[in-house]
N, CA, C and O of each residue as an XYZ file, in Angstrom:
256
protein
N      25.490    124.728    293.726
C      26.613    124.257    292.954
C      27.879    124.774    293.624
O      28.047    125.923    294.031
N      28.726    123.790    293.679
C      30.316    124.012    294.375
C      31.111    123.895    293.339
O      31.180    123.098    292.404
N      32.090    125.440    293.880
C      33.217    125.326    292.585
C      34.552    124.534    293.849
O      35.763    124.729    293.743
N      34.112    123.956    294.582
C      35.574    123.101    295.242
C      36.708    124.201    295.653
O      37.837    123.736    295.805
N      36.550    125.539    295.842
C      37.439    126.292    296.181
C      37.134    126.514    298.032
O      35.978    126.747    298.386
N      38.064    126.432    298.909
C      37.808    126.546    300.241
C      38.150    128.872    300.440
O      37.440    129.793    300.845
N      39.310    128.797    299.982
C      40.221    129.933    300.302
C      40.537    130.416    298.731
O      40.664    129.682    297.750
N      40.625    131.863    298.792
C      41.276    132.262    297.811
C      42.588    132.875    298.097
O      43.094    133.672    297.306
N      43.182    132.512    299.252
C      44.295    133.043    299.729
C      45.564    132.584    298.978
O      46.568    133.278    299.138
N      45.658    131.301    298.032
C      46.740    130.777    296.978
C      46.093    130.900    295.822
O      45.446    129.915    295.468
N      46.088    132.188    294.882
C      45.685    131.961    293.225
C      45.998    130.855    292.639
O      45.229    130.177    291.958
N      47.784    130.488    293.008
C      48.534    129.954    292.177
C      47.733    128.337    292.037
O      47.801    127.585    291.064
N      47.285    128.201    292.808
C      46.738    126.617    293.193
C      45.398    126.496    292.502
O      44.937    125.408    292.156
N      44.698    127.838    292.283
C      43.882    127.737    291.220
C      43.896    127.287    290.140
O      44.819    127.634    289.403
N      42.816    126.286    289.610
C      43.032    125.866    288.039
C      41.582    126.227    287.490
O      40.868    127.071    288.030
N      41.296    125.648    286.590
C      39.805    126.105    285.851
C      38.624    126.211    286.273
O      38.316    125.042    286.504
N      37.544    127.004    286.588
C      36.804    126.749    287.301
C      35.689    126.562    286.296
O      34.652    127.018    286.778
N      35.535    126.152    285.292
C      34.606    126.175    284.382
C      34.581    124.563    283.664
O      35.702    124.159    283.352
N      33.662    123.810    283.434
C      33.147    122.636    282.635
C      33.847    122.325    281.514
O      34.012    123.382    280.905
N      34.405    121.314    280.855
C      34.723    120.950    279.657
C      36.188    121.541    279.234
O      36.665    121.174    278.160
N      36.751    122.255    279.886
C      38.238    122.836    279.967
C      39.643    122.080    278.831
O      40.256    121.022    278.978
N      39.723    122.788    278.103
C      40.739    122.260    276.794
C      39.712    121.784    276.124
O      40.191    120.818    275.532
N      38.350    121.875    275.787
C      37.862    121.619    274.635
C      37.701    122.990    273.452
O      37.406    122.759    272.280
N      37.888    124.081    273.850
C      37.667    125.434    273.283
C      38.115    125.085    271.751
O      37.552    125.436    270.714
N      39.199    124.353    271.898
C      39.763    124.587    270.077
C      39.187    123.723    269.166
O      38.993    123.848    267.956
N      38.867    122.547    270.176
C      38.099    121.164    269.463
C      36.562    121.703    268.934
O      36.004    121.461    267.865
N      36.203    122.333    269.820
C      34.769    122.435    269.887
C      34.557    123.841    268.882
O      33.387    124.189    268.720
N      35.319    124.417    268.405
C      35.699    125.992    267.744
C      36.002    125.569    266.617
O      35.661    126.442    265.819
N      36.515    124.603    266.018
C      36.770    123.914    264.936
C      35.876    123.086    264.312
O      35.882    122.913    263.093
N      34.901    122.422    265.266
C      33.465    121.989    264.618
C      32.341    122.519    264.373
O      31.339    122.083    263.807
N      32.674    123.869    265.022
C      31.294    124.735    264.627
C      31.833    125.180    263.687
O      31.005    125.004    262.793
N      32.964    125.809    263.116
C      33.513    126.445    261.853
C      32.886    125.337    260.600
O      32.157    125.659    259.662
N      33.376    124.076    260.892
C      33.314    123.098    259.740
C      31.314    123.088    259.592
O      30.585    123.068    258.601
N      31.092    123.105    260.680
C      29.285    123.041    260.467
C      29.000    124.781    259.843
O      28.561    124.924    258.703
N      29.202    125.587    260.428
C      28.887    126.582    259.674
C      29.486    126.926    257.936
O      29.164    127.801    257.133
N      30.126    126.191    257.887
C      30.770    125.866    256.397
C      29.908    124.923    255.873
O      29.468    125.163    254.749
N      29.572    123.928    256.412
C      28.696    123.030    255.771
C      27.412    123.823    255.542
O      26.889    123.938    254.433
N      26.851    124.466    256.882
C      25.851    124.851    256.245
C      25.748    125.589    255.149
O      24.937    125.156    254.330
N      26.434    126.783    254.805
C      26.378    127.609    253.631
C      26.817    126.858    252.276
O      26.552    127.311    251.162
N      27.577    125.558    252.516
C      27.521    124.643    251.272
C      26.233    123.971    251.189
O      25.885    124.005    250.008
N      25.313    123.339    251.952
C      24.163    122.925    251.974
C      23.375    124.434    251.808
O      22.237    124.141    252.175
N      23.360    125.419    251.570
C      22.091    126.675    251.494
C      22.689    126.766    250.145
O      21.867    126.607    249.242
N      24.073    127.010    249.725
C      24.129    127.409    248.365
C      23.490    126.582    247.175
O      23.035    126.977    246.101
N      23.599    125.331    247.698
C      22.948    124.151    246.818
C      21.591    124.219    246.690
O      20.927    124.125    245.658
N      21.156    124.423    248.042
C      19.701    124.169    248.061
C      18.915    125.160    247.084
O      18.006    124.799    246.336
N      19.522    126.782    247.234
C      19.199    128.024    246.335
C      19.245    127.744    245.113
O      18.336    127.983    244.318
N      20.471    127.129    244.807
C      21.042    126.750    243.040
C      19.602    125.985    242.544
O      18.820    126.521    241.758
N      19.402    124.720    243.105
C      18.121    123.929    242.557
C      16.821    124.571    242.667
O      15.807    124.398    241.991
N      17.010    125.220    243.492
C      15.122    126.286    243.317
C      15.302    127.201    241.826
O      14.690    127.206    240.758
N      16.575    128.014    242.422
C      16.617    128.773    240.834
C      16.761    127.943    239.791
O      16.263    128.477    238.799
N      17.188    126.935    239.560
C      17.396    125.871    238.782
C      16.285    125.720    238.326
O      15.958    125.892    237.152
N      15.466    125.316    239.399
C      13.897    125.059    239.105
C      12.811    125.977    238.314
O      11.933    125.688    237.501
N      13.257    127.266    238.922
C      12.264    128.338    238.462
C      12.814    128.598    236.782
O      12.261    128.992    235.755
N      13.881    128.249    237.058
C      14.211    128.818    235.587
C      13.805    127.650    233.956
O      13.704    127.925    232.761
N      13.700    126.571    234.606
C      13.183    125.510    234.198
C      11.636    125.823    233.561
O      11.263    125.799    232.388
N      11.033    126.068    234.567
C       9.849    126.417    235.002
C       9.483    128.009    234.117
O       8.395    128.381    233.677
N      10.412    128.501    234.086
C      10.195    130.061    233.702
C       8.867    130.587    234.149
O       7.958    131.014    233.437
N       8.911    130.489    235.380
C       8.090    131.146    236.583
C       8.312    132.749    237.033
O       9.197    132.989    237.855
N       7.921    133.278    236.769
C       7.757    134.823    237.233
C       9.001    135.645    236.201
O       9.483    136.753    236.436
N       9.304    134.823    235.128
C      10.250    135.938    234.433
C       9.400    136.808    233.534
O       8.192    136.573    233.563
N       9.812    137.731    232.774
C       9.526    138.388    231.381
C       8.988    137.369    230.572
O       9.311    136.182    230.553
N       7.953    138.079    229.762
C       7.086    137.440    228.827
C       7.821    137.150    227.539
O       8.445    138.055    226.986
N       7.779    136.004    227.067
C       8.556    135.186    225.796
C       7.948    136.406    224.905
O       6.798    136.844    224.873
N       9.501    136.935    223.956
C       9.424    137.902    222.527
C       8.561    136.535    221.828
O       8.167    136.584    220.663
């Protein structure tokens, strides 16, 4: 793999040497919104099990 650099004798002429360059904020902003989604999709999913169990009155204390 070639990073296209001959000389490092001009920094200044250097630009990015890395893939996908100016996507950092785009791409940093959709994992935030997915990791948000997910914990809105886990909180839900938890709510309806307990929902369920409690329905169910599965593993609680024995009815007075």
């Amino acid at each position: 793999m070639n990073t296209g650099l001959d000389s490092f004798a001009d920094p200044a002429n250097i630009t990015v040497l890395y893939p996908f360059a100016g996507t950092e904020v785009p791409l940093a902003i959709i994992g935030f919104i997915l990791w948000m989604a997910w914990h809105v999709v886990t909180a839900r999913e938890e709510n309806r099990q307990w929902d369920e169990l409690d329905r169910d009155d599965v593993g609680g204390p024995p009815a007075a």
